[in-house]
MDTraj code that builds the backbone (N, CA, C; nanometers):
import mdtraj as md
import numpy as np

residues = "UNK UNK UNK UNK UNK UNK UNK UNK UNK UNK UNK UNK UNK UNK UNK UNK UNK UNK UNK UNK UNK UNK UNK UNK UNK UNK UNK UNK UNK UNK UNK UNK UNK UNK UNK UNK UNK UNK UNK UNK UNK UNK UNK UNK UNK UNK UNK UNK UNK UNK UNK UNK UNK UNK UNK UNK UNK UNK UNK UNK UNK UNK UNK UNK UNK UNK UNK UNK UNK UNK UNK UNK UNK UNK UNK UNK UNK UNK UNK UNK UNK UNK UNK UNK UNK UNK UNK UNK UNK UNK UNK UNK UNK UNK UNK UNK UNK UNK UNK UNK UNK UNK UNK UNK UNK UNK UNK UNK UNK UNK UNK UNK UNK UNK UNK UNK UNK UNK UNK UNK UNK UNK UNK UNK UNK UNK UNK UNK UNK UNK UNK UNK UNK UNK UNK UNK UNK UNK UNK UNK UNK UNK UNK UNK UNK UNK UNK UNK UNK UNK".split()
xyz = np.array([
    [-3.0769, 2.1963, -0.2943],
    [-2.9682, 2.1074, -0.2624],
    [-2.8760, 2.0945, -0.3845],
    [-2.7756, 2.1273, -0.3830],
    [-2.6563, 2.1191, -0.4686],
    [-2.5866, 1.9818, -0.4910],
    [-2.5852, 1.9255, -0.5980],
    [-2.5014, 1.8227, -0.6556],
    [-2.3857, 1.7782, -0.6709],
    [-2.3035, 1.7002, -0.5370],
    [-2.1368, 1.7035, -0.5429],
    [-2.1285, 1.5785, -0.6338],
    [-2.0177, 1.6208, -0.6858],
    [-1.9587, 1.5210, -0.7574],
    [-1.8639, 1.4774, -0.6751],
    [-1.8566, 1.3296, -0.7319],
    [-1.7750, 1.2462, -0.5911],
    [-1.6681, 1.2221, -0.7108],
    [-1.5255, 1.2736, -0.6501],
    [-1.4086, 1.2518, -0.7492],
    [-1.3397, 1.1552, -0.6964],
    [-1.3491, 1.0903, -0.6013],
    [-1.2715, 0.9752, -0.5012],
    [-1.2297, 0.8599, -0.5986],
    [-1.3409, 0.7849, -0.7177],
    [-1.3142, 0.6840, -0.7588],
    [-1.1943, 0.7430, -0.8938],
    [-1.2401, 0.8489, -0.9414],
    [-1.1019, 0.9102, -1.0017],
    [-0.9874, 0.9227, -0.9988],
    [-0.9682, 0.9547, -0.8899],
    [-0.8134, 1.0139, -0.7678],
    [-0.7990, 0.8871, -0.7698],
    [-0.8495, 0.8025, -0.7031],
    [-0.7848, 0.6936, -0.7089],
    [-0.7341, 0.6188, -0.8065],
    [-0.8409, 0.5904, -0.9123],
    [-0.7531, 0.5495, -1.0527],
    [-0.6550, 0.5921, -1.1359],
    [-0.6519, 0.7464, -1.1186],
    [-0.5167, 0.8547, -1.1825],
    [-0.4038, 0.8385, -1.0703],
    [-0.4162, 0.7771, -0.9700],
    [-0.3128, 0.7489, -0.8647],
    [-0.2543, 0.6786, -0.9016],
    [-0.2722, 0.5756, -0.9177],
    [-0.1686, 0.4603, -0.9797],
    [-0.1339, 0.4506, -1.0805],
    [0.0227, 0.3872, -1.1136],
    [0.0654, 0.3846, -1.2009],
    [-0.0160, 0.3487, -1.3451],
    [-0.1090, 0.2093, -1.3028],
    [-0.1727, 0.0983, -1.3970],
    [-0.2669, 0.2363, -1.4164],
    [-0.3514, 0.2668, -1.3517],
    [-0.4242, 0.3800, -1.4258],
    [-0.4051, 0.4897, -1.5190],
    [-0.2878, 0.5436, -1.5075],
    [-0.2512, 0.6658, -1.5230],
    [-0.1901, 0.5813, -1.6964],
    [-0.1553, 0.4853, -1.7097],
    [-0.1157, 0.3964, -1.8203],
    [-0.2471, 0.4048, -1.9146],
    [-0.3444, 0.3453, -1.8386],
    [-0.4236, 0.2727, -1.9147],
    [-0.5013, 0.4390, -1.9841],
    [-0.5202, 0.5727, -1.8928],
    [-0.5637, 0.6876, -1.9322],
    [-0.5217, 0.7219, -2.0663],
    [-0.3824, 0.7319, -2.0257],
    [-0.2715, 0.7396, -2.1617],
    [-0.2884, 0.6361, -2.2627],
    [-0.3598, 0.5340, -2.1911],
    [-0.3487, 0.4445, -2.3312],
    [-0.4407, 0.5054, -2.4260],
    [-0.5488, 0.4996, -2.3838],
    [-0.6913, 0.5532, -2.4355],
    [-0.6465, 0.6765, -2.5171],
    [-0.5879, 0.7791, -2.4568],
    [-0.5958, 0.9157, -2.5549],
    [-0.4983, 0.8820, -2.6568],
    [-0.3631, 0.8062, -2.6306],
    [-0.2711, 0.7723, -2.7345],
    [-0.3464, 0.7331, -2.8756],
    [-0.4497, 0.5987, -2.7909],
    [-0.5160, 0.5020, -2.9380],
    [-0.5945, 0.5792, -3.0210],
    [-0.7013, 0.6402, -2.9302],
    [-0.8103, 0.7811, -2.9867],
    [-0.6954, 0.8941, -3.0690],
    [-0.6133, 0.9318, -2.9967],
    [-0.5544, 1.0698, -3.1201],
    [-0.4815, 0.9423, -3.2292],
    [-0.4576, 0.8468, -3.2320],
    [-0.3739, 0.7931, -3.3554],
    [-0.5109, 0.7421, -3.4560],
    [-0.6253, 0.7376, -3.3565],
    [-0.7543, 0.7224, -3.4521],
    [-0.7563, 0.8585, -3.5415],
    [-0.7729, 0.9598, -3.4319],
    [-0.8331, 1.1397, -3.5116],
    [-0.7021, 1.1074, -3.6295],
    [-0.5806, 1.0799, -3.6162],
    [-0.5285, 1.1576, -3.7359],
    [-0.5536, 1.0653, -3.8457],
    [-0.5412, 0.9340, -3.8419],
    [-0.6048, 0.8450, -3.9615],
    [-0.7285, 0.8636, -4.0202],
    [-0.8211, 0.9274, -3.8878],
    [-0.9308, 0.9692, -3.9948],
    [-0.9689, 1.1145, -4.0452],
    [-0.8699, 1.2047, -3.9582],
    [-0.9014, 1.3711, -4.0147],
    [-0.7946, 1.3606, -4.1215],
    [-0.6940, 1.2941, -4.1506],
    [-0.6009, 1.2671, -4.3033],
    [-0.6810, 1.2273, -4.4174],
    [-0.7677, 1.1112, -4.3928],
    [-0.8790, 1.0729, -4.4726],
    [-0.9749, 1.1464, -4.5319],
    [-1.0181, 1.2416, -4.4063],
    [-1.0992, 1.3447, -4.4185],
    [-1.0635, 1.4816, -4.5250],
    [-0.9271, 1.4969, -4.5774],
    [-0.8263, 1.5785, -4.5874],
    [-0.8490, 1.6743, -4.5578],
    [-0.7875, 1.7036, -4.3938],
    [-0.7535, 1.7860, -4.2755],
    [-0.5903, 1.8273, -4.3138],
    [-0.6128, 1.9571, -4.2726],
    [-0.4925, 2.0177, -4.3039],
    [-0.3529, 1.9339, -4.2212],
    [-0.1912, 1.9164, -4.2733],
    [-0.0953, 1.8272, -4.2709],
    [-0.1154, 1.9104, -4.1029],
    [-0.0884, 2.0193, -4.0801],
    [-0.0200, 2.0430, -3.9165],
    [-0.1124, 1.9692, -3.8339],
    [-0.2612, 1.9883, -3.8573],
    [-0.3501, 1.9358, -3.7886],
    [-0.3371, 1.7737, -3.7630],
    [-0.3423, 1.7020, -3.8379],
    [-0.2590, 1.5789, -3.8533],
    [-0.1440, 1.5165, -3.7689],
    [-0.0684, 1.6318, -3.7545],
    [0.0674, 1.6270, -3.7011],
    [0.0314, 1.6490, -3.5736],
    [-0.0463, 1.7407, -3.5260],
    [-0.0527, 1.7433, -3.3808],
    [-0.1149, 1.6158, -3.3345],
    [-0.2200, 1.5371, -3.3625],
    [-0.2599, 1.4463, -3.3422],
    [-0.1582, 1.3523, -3.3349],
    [-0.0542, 1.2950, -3.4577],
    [0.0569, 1.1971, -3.4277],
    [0.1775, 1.2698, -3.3416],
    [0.2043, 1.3525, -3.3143],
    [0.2574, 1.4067, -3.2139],
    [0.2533, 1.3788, -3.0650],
    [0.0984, 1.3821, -3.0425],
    [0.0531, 1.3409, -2.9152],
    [0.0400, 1.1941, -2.9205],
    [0.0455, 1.0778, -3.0566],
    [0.0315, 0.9922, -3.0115],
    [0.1834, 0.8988, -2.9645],
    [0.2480, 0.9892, -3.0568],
    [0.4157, 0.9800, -3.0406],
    [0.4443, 1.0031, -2.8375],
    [0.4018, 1.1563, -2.8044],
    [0.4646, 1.1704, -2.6783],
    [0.3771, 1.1167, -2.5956],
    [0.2507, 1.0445, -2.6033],
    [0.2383, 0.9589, -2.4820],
    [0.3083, 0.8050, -2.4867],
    [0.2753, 0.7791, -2.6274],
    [0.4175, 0.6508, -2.5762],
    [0.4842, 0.6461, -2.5505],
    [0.6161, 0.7758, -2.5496],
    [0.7596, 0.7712, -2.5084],
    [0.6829, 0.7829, -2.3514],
    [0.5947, 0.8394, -2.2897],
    [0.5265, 0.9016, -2.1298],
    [0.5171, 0.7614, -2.0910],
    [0.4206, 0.6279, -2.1897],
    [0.3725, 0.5175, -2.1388],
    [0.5016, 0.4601, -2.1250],
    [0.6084, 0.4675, -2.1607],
    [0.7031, 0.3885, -2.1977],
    [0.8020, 0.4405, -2.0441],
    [0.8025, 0.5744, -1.9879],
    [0.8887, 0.5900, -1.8937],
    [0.8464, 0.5231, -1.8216],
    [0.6982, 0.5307, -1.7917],
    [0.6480, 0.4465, -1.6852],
    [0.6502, 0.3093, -1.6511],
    [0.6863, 0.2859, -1.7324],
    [0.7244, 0.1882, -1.7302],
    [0.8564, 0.0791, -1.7295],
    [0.9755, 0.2187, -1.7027],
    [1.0986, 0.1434, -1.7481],
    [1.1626, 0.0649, -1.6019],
    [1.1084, 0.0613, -1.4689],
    [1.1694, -0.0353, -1.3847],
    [1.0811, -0.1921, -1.3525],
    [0.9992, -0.1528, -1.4651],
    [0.9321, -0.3239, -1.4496],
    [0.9858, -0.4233, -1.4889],
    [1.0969, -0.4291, -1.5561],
    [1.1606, -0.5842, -1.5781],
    [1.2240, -0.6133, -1.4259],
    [1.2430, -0.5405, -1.3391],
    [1.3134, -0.5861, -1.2228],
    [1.1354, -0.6863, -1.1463],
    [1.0445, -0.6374, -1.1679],
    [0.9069, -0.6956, -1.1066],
    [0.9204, -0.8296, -1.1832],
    [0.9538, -0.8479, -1.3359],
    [0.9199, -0.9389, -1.4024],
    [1.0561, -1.0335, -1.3533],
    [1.1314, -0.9969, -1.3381],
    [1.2701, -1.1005, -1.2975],
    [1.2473, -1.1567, -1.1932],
    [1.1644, -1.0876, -1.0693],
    [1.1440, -1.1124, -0.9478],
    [1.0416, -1.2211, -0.9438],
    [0.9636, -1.2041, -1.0678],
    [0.8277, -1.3045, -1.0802],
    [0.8381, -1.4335, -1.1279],
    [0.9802, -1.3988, -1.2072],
    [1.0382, -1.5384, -1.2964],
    [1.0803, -1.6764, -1.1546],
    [1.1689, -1.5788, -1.1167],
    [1.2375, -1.6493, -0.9704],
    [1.1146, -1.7303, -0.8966],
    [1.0329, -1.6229, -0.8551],
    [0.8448, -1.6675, -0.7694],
    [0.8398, -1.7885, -0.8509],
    [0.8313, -1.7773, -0.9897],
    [0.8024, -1.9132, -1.1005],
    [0.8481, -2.0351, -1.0262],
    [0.9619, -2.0416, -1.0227],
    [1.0275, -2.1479, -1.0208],
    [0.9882, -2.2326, -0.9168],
    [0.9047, -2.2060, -0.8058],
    [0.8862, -2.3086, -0.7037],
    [0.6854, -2.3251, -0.7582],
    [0.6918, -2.3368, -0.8503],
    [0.5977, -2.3871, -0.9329],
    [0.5749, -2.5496, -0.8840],
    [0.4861, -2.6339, -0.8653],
    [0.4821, -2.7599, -0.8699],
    [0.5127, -2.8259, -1.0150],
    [0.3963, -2.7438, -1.1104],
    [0.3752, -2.8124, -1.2293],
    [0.4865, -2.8058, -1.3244],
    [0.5810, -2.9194, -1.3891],
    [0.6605, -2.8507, -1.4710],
    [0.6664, -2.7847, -1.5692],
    [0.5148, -2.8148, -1.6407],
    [0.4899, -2.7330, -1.7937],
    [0.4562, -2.6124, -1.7444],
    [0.3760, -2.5776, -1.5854],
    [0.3435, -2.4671, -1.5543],
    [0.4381, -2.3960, -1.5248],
    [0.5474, -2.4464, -1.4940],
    [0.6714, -2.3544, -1.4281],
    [0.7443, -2.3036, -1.5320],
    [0.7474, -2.4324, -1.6425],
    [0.8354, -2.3406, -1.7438],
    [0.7380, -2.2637, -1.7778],
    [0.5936, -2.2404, -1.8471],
    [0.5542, -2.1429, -1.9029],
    [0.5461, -2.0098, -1.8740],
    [0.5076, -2.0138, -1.6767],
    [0.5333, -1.8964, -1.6052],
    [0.6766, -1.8351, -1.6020],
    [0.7718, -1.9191, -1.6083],
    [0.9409, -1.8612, -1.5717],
    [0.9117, -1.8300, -1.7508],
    [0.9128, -1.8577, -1.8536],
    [0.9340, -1.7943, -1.9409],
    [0.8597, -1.6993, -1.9672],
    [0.7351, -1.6879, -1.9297],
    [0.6411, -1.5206, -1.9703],
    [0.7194, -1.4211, -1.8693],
    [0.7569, -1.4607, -1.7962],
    [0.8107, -1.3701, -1.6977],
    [0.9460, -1.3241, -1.7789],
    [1.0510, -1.4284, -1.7849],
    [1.1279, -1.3472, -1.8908],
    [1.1104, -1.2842, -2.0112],
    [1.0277, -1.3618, -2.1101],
    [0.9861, -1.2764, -2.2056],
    [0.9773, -1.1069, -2.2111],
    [0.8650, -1.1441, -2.1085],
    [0.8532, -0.9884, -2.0502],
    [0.9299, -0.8535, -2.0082],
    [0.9736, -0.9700, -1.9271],
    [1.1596, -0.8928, -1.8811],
    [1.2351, -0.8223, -2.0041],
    [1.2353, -0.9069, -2.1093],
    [1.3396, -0.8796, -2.1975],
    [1.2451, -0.7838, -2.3083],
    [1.1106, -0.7530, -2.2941],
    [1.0669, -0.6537, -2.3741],
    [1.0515, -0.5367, -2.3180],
    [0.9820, -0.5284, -2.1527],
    [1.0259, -0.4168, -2.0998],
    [1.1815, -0.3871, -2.0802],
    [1.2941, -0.4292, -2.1115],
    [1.4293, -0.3922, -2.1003],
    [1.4571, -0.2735, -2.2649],
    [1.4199, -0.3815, -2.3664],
    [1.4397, -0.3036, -2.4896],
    [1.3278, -0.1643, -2.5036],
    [1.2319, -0.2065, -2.4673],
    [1.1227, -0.0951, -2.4146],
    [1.1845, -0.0025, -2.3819],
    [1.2631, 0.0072, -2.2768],
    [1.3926, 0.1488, -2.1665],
    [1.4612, 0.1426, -2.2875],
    [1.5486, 0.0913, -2.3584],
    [1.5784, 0.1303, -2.4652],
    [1.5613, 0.2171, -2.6020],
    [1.4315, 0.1815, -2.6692],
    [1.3684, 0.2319, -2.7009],
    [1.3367, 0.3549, -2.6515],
    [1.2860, 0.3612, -2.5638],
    [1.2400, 0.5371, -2.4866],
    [1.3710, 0.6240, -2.4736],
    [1.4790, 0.5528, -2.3968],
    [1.6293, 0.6404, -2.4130],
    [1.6673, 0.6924, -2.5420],
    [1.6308, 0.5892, -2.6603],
    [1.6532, 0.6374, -2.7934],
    [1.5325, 0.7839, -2.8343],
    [1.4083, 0.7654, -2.8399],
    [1.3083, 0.8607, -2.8802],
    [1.3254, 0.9838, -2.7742],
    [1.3785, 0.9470, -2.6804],
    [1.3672, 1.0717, -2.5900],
    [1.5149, 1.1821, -2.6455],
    [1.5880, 1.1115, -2.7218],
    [1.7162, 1.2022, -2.7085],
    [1.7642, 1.1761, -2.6237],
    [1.7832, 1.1053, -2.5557],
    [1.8981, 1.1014, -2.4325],
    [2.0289, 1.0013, -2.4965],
    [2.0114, 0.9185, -2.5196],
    [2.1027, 0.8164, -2.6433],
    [2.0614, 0.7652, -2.7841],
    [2.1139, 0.7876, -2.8990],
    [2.0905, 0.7303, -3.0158],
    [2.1352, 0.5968, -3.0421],
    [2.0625, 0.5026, -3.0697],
    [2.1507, 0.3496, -3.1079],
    [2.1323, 0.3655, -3.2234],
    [2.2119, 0.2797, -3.2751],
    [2.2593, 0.2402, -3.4043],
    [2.1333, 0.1348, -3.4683],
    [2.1281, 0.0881, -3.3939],
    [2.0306, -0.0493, -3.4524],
    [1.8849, -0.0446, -3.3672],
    [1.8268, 0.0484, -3.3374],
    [1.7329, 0.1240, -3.2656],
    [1.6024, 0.0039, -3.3166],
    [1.5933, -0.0365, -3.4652],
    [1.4937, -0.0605, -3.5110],
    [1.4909, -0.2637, -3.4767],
    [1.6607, -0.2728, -3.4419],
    [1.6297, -0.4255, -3.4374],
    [1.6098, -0.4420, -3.2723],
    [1.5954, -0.3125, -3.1929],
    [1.5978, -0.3408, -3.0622],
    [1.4572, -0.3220, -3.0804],
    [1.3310, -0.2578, -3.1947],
    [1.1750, -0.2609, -3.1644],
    [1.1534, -0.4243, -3.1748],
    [1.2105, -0.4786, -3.2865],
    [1.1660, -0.5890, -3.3377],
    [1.2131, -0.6765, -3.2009],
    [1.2910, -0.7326, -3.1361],
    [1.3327, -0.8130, -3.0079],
    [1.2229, -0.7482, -2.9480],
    [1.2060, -0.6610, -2.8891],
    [1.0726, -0.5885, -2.7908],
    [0.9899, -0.6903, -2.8533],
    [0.9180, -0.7008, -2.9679],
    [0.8292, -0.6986, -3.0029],
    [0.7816, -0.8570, -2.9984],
    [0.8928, -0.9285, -3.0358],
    [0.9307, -1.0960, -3.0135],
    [0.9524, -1.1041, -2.8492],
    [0.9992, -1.0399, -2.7916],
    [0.9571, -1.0565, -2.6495],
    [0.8258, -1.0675, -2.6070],
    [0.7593, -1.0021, -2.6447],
    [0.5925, -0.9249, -2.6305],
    [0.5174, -1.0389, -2.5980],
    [0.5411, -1.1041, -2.7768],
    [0.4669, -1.2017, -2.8384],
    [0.4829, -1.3004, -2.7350],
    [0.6453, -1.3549, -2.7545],
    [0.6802, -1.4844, -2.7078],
    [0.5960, -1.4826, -2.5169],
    [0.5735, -1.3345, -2.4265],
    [0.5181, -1.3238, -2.3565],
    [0.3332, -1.4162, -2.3377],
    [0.3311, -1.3543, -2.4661],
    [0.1487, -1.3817, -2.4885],
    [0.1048, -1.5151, -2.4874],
    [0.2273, -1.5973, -2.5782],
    [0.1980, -1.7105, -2.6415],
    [0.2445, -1.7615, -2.5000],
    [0.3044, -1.7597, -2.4247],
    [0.3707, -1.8601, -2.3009],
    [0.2161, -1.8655, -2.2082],
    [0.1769, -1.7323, -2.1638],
    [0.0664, -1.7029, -2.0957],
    [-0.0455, -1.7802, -2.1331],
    [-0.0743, -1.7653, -2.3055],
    [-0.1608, -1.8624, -2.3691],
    [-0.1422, -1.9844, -2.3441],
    [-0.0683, -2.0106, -2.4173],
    [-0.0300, -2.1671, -2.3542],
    [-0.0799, -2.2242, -2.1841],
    [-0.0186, -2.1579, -2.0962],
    [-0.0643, -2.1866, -1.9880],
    [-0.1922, -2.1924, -1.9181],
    [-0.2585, -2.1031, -1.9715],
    [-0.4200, -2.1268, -1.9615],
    [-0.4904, -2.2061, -2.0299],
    [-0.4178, -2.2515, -2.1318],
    [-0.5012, -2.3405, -2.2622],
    [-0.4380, -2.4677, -2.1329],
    [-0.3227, -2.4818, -2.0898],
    [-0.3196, -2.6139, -2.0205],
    [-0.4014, -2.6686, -1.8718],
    [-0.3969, -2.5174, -1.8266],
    [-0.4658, -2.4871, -1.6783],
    [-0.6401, -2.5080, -1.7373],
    [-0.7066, -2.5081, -1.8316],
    [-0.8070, -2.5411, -1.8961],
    [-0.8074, -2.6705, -1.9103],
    [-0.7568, -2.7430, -2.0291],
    [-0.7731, -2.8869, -1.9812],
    [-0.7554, -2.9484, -1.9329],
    [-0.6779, -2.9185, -1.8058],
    [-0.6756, -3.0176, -1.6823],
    [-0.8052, -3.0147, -1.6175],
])
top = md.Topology()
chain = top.add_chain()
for i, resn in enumerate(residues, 1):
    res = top.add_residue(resn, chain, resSeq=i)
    for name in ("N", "CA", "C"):
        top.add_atom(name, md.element.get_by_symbol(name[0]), res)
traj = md.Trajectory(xyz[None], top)
């Protein structure tokens, strides 16, 4: 009797977007591991390079995939608003924008690394991403730290 491998729970997770992200996340973090530690190791510079290479082109990859989600997050902000709670509503309507406004500079960002447009100020559109991100985390935090002590 021969041994099938059942690929179903696979297919399905490489199906979706969130999967196919989170795959990419994994090899992105792992090759930006190999080259910090085959540099350490002192591994020849190209070898090195292919490793940050690949960790370079799956983020611009994670990053396409991601460039029509601020329209989900705008849509979620709006959902916010018929919130009962008011600290809950603002915290949800603001993670939702937050969000919004880091996946926006995010499409930015990727238009810039991809070559398709160069900005000028490329580096103050990471830093806003990045204060978006945060200001995302901390709203979310917040809201569970309140949804907790009630």
């Amino acid at each position: 009797m021969s041994a099938i491998i059942n690929v179903q729970p696979w297919l399905k997770f490489t199906a979706t977007t969130v999967g196919r992200d989170k795959l990419y996340r994994g090899i992105q973090y792992f090759s930006r591991f190999l080259a910090w530690y085959l540099s350490r190791q002192g591994a020849s510079k190209e070898t090195v390079a292919r490793f940050n290479n690949l960790k370079k082109t799956l983020g611009l990859s994670r990053k396409l995939m991601r460039f029509g989600k601020p329209i989900e997050h705008l849509e979620g902000a709006a959902l916010a608003i018929s919130v009962k709670d008011e600290f809950l509503r603002f915290c949800a309507v603001a993670k939702q924008l937050s969000y919004a406004g880091y996946l926006t500079f995010d499409g930015l960002i990727f238009i810039d690394g991809a070559n398709v447009y160069k900005f000028n100020n490329i580096k103050r559109y990471n830093e806003l991403a990045n204060k978006f991100w945060l200001s995302g985390i901390v709203f979310s935090f917040l809201s569970g730290l309140y949804k907790t002590r009630q």
